[in-house]
N, CA, C, O and CB atoms as a CASP TS submission, in Angstrom:
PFRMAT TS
TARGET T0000
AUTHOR 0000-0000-0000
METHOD Language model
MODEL 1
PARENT N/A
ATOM      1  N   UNK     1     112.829 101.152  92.217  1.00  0.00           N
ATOM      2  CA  UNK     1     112.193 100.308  93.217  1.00  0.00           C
ATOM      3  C   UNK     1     111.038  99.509  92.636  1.00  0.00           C
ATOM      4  O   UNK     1     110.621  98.458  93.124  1.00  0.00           O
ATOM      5  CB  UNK     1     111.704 101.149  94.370  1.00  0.00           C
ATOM      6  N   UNK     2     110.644  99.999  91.742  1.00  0.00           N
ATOM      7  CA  UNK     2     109.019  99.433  91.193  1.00  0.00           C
ATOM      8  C   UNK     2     109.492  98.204  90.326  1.00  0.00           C
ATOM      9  O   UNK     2     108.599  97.451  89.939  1.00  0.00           O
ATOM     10  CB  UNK     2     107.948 100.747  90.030  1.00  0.00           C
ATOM     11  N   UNK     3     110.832  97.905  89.967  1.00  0.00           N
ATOM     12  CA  UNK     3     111.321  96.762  89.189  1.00  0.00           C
ATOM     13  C   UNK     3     111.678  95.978  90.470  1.00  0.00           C
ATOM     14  O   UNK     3     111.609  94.771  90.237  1.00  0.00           O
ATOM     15  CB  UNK     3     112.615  97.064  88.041  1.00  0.00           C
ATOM     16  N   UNK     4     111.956  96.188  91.458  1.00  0.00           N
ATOM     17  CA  UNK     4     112.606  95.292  92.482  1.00  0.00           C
ATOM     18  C   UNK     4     112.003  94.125  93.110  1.00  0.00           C
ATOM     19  O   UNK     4     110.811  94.339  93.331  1.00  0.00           O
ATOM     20  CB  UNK     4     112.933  96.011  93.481  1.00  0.00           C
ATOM     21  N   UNK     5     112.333  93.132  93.426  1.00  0.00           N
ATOM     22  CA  UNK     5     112.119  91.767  94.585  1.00  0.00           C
ATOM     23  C   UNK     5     112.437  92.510  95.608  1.00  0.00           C
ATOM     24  O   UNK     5     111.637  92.225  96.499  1.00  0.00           O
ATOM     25  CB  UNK     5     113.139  90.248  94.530  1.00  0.00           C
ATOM     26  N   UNK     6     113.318  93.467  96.041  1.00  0.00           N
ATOM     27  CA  UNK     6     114.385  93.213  97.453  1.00  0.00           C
ATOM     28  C   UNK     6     113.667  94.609  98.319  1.00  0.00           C
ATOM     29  O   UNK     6     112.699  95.284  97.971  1.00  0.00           O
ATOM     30  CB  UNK     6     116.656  93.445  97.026  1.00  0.00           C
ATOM     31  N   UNK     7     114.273  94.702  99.186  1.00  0.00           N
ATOM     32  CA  UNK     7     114.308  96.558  99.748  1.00  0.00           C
ATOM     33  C   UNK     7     115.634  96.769  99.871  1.00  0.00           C
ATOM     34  O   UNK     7     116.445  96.410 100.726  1.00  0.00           O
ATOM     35  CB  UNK     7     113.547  97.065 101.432  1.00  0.00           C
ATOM     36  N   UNK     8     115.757  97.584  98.615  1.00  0.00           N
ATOM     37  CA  UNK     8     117.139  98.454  98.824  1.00  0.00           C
ATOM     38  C   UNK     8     117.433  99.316  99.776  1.00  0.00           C
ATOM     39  O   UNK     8     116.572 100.044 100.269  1.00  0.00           O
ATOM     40  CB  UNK     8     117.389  99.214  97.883  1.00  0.00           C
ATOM     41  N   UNK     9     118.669  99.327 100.136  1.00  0.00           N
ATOM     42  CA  UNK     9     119.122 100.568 100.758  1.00  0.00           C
ATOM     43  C   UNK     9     119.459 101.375  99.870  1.00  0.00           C
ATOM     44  O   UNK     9     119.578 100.979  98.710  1.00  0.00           O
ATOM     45  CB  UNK     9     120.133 100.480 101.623  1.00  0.00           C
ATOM     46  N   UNK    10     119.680 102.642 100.203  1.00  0.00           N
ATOM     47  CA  UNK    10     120.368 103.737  99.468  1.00  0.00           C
ATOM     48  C   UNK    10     121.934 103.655  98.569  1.00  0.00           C
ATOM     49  O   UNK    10     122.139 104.216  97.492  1.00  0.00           O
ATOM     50  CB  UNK    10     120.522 104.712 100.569  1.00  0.00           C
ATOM     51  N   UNK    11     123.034 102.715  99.416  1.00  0.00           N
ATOM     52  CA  UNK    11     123.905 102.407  98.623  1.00  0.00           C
ATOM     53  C   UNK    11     123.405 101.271  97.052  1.00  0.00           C
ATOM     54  O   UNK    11     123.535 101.334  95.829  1.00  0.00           O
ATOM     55  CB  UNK    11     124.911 101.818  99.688  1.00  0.00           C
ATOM     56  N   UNK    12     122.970 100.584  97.785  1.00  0.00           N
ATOM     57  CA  UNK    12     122.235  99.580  96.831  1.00  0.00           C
ATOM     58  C   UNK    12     121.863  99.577  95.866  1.00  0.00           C
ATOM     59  O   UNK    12     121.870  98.780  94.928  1.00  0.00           O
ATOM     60  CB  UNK    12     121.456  99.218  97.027  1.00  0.00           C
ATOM     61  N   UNK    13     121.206 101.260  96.182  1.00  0.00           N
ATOM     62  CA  UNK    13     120.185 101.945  94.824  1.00  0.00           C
ATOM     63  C   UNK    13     121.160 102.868  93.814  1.00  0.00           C
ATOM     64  O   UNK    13     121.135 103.046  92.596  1.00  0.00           O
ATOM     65  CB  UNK    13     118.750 103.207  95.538  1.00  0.00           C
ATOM     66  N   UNK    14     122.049 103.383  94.905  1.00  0.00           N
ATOM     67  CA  UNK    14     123.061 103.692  94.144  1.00  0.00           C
ATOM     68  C   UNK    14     124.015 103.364  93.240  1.00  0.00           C
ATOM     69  O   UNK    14     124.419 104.092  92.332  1.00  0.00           O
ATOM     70  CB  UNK    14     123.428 103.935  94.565  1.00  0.00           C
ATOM     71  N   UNK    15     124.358 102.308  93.483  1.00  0.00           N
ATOM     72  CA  UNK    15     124.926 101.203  92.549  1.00  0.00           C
ATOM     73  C   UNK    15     124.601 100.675  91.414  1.00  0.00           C
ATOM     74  O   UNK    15     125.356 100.339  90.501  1.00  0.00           O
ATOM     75  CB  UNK    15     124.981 100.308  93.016  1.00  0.00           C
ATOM     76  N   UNK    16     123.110 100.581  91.494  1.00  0.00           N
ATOM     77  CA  UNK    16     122.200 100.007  90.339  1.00  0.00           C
ATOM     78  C   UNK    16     122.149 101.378  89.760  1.00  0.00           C
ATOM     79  O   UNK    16     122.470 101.605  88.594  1.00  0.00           O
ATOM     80  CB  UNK    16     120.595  99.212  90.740  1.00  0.00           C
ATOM     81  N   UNK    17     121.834 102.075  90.401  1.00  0.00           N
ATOM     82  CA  UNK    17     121.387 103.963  89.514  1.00  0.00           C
ATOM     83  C   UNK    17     122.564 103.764  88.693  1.00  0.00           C
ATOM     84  O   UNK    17     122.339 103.377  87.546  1.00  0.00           O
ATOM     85  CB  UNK    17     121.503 105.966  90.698  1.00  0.00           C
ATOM     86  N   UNK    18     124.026 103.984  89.102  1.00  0.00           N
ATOM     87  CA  UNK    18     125.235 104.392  88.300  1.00  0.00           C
ATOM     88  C   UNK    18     125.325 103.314  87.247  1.00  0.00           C
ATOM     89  O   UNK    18     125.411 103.578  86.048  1.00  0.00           O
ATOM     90  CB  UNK    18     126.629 104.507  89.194  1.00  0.00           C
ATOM     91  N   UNK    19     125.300 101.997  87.775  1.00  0.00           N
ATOM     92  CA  UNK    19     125.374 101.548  86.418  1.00  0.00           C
ATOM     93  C   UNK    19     124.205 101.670  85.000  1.00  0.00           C
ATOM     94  O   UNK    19     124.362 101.091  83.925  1.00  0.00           O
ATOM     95  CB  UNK    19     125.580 100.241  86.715  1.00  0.00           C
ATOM     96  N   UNK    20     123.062 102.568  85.360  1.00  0.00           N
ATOM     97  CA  UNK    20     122.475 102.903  83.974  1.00  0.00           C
ATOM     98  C   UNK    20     123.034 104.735  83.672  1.00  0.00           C
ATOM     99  O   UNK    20     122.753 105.383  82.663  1.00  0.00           O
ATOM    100  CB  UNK    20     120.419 102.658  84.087  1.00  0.00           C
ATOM    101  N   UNK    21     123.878 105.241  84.887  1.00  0.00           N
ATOM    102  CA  UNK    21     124.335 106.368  84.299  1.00  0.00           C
ATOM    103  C   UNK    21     125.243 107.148  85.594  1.00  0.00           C
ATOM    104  O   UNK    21     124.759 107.684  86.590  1.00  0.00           O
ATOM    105  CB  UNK    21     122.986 107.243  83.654  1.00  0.00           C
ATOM    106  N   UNK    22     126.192 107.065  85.356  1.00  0.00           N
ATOM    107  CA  UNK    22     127.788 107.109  85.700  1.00  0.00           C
ATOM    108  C   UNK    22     127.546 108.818  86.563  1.00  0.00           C
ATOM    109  O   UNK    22     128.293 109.098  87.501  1.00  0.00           O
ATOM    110  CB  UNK    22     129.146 107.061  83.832  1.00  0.00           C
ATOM    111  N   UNK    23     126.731 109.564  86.222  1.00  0.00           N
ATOM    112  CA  UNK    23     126.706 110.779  86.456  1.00  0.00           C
ATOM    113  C   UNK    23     125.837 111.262  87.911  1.00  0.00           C
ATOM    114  O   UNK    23     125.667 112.296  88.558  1.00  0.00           O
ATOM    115  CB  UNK    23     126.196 111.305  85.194  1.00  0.00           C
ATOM    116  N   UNK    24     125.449 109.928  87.964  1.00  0.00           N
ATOM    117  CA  UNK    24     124.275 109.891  89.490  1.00  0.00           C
ATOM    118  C   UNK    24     124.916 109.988  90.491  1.00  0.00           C
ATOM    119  O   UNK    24     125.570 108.964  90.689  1.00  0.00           O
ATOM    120  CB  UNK    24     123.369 108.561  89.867  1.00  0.00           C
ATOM    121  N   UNK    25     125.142 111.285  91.772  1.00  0.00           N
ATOM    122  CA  UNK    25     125.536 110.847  92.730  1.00  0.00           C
ATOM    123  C   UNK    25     125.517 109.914  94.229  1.00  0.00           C
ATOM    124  O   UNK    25     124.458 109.289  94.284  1.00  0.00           O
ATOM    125  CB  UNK    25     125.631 111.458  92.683  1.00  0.00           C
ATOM    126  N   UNK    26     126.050 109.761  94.960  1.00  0.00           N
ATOM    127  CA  UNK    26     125.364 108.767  96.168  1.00  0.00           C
ATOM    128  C   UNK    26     124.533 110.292  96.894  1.00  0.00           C
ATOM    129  O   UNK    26     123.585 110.076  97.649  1.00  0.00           O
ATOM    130  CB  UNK    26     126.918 107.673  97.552  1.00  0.00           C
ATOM    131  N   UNK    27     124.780 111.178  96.729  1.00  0.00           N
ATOM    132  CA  UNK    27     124.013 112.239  97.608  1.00  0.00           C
ATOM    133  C   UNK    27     122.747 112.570  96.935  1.00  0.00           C
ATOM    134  O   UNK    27     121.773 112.873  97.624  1.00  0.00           O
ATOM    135  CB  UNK    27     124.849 113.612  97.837  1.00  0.00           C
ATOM    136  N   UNK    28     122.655 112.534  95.376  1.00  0.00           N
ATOM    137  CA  UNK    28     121.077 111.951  94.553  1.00  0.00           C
ATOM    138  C   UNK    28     120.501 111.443  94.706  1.00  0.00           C
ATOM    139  O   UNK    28     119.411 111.492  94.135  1.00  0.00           O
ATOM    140  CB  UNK    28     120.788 111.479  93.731  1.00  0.00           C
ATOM    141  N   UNK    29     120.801 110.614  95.556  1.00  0.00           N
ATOM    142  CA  UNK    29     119.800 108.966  95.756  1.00  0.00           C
ATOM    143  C   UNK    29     119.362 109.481  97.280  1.00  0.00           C
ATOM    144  O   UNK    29     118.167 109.552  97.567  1.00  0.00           O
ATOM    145  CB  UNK    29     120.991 106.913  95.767  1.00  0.00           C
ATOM    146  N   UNK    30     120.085 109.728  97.950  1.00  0.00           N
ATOM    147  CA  UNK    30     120.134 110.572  99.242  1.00  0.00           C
ATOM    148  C   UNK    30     118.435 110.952  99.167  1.00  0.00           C
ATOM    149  O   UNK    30     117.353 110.423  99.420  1.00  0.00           O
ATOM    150  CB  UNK    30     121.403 112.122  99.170  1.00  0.00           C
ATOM    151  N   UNK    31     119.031 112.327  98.605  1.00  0.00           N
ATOM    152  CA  UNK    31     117.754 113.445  98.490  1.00  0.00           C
ATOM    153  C   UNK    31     116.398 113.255  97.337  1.00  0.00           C
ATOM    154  O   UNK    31     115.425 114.009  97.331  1.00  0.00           O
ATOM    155  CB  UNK    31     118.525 114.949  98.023  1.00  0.00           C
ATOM    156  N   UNK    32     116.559 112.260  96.536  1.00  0.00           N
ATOM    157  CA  UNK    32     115.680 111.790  95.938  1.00  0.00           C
ATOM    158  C   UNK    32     114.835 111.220  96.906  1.00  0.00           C
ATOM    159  O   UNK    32     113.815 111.817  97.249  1.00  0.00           O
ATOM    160  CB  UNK    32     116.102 111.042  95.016  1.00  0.00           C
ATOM    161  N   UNK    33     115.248 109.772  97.542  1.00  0.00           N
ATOM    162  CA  UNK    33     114.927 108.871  98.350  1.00  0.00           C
ATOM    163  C   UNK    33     113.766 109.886  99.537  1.00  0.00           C
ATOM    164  O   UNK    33     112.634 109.469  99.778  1.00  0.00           O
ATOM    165  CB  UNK    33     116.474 108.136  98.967  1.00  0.00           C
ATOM    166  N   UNK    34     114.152 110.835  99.981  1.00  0.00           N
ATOM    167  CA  UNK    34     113.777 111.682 100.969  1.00  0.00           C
ATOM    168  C   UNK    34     112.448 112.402 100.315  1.00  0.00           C
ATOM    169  O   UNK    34     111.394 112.581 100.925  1.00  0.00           O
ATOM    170  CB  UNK    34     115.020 112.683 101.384  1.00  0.00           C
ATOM    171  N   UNK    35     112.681 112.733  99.113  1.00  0.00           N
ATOM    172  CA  UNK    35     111.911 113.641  98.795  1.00  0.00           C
ATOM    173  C   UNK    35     110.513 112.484  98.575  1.00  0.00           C
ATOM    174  O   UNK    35     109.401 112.631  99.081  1.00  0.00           O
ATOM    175  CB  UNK    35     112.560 114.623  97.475  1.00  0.00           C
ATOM    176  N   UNK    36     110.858 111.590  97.876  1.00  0.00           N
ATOM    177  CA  UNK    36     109.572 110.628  97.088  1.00  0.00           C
ATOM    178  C   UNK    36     108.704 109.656  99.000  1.00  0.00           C
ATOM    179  O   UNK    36     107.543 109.306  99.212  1.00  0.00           O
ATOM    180  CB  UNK    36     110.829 108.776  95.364  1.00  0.00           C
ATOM    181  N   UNK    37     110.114 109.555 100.042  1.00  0.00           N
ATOM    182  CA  UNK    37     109.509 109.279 101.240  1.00  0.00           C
ATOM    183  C   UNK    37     108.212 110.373 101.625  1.00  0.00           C
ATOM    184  O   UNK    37     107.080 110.042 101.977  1.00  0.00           O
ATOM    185  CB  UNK    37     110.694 109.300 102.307  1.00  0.00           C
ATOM    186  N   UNK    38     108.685 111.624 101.464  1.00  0.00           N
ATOM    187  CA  UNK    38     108.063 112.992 102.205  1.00  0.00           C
ATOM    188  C   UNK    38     106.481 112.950 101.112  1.00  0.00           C
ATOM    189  O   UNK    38     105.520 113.524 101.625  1.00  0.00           O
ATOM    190  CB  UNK    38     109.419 114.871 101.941  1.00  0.00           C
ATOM    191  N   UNK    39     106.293 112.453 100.015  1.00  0.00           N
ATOM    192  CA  UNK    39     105.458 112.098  98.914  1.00  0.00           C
ATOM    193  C   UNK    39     104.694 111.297  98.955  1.00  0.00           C
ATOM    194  O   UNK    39     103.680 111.228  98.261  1.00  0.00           O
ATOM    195  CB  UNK    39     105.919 111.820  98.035  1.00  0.00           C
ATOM    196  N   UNK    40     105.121 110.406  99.939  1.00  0.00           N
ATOM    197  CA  UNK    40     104.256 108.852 100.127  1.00  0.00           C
ATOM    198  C   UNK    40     104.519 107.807  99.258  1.00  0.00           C
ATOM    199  O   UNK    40     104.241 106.621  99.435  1.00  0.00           O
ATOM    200  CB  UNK    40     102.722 108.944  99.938  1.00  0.00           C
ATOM    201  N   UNK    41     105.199 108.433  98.090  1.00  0.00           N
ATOM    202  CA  UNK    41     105.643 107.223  97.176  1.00  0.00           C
ATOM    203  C   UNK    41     106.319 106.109  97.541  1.00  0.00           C
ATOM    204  O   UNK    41     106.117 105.057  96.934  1.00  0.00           O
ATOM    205  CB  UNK    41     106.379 107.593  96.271  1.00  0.00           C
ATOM    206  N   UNK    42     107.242 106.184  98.610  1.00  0.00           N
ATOM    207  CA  UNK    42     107.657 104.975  98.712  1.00  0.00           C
ATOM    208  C   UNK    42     107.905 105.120 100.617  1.00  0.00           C
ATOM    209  O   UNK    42     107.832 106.144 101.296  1.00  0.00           O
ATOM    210  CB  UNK    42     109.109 104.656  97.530  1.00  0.00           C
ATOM    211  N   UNK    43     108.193 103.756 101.048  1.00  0.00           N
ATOM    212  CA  UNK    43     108.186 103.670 102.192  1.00  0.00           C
ATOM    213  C   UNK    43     110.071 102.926 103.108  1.00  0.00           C
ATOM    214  O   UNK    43     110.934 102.081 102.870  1.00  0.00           O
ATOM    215  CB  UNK    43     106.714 102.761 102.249  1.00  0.00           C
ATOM    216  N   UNK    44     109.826 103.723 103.900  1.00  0.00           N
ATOM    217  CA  UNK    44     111.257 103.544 104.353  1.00  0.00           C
ATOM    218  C   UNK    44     111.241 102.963 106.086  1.00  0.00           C
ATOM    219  O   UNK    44     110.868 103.436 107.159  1.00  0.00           O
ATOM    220  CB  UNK    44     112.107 105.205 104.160  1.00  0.00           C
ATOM    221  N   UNK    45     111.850 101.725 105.638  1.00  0.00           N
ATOM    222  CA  UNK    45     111.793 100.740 107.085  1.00  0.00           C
ATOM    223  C   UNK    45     113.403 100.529 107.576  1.00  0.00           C
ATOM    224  O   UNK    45     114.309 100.362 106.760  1.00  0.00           O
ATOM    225  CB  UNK    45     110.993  98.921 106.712  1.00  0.00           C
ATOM    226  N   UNK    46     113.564 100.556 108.718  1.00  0.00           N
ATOM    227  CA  UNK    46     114.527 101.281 109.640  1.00  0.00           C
ATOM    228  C   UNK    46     114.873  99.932 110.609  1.00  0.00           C
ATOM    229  O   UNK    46     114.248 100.054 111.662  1.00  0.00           O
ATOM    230  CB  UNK    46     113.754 102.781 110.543  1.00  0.00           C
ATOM    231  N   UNK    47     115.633  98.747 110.582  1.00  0.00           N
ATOM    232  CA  UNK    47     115.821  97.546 111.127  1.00  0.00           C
ATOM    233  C   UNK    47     116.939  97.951 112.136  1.00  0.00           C
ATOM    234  O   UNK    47     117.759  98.716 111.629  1.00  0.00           O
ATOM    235  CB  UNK    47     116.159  96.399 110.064  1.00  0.00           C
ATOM    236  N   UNK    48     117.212  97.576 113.648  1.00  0.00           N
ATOM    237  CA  UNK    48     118.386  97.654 114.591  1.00  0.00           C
ATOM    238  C   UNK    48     119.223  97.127 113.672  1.00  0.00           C
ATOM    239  O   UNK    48     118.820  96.371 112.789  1.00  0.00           O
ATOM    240  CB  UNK    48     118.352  96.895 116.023  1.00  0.00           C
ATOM    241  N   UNK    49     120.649  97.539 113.828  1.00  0.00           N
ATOM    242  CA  UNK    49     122.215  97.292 113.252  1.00  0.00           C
ATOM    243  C   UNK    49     122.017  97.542 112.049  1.00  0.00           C
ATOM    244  O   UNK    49     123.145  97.197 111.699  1.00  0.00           O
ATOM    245  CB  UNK    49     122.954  95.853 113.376  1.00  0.00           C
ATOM    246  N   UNK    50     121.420  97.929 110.871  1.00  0.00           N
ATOM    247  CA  UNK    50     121.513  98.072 109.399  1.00  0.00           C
ATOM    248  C   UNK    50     121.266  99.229 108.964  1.00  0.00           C
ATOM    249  O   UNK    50     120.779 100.021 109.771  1.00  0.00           O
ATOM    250  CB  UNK    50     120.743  97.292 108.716  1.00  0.00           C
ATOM    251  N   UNK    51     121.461  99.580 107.894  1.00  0.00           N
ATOM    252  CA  UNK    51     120.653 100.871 107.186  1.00  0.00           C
ATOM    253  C   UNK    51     119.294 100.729 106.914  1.00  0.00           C
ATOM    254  O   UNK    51     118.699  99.681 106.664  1.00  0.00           O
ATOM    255  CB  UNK    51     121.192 101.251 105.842  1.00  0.00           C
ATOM    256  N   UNK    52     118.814 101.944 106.984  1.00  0.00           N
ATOM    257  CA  UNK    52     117.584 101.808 106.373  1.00  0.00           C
ATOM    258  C   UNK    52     117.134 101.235 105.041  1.00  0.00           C
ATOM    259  O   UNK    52     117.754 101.753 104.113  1.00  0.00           O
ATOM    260  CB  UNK    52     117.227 102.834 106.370  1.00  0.00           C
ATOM    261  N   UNK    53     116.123 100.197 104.609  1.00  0.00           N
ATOM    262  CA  UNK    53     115.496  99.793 103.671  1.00  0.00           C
ATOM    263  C   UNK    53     114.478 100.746 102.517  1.00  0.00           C
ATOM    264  O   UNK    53     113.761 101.566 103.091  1.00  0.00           O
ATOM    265  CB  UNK    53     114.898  98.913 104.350  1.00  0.00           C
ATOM    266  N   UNK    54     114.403 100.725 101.593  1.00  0.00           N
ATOM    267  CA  UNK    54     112.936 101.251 101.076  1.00  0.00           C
ATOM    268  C   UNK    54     112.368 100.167  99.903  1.00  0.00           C
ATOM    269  O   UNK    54     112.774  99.199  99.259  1.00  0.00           O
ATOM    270  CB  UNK    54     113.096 102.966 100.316  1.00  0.00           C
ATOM    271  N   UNK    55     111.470 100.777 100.025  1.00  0.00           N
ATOM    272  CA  UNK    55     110.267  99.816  98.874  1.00  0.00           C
ATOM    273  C   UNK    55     109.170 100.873  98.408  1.00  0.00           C
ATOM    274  O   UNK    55     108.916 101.924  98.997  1.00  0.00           O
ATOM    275  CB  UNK    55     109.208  98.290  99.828  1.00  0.00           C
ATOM    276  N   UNK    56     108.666 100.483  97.438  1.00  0.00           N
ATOM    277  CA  UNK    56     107.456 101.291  96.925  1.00  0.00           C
ATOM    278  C   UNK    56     106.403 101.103  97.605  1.00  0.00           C
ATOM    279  O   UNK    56     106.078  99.957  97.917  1.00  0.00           O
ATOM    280  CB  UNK    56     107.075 101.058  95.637  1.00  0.00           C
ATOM    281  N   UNK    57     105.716 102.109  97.940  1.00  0.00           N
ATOM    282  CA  UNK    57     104.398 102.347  98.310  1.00  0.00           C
ATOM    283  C   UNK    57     103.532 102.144  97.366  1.00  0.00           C
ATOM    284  O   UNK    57     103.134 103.014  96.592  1.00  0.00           O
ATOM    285  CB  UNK    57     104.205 103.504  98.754  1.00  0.00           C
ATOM    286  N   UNK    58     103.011 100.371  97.381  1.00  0.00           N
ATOM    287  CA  UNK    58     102.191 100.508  96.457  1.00  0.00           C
ATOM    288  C   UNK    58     100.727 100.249  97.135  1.00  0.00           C
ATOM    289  O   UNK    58      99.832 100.005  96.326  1.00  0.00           O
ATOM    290  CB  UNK    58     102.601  99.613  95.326  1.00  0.00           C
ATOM    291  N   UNK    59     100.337 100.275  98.651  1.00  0.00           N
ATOM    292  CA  UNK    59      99.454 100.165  98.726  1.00  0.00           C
ATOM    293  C   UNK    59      99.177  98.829  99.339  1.00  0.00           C
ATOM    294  O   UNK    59      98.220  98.756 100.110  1.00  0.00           O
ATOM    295  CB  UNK    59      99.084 100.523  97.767  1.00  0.00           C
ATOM    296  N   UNK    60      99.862  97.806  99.105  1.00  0.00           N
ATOM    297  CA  UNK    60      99.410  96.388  99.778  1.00  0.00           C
ATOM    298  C   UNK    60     100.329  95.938 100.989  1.00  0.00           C
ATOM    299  O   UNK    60     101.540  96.150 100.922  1.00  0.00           O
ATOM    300  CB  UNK    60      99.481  95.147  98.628  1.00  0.00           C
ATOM    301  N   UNK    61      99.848  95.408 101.939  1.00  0.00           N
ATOM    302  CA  UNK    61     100.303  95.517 103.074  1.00  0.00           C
ATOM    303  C   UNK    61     101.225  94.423 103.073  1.00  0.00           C
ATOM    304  O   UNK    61     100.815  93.560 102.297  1.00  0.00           O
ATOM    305  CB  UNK    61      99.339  95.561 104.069  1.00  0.00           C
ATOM    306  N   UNK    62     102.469  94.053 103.707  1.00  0.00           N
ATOM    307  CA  UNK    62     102.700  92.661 103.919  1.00  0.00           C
ATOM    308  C   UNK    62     103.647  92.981 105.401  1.00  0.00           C
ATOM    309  O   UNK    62     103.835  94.093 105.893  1.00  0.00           O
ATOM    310  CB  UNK    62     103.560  91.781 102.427  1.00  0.00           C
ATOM    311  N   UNK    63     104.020  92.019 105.778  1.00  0.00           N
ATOM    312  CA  UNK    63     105.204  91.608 106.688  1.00  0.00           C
ATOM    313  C   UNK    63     106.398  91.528 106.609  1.00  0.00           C
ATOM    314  O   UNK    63     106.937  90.806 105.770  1.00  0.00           O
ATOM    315  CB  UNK    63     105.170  90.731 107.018  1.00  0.00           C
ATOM    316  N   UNK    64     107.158  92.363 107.599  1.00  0.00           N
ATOM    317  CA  UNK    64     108.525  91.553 107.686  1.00  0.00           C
ATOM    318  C   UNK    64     109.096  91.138 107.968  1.00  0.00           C
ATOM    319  O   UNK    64     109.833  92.075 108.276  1.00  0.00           O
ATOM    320  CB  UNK    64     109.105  91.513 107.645  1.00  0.00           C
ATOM    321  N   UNK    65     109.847  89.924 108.363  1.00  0.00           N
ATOM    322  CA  UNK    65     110.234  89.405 109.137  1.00  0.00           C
ATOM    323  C   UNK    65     112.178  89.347 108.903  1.00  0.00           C
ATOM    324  O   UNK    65     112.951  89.263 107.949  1.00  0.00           O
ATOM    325  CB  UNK    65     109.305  88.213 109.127  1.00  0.00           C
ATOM    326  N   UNK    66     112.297  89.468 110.660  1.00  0.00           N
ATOM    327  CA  UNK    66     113.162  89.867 111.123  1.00  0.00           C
ATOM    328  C   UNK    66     114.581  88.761 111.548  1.00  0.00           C
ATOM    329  O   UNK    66     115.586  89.225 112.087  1.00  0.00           O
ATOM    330  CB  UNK    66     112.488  90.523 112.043  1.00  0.00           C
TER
END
């Protein structure tokens, strides 16, 4: 996430994960994602009709528009 422009979803991240290593599951990203949320490290935004988004918690506030 800390290399990213976008807010990934979890498939998203998954995709990018496997292609630096084939061995990552989609249920890794899962429980990773959860654990670093429960941490404060990163932040997870929740839009009607989509999956959830995340981004890093780095501290600076911005907007999103919808």
């Amino acid at each position: 996430l800390a290399d990213t422009n976008d807010h990934p979803n979890a498939c998203e991240i998954f995709q990018r994960a496997n292609k630096i290593d084939s061995s990552i599951s989609l249920s890794t990203v899962y429980r990773t994602m959860k654990t670093l949320e429960v941490n404060g490290t990163i932040h997870r935004h929740t839009f009607s009709g989509g999956p959830s988004r995340f981004e890093q918690a780095d501290g600076q506030h911005h907007d999103h528009l919808i």
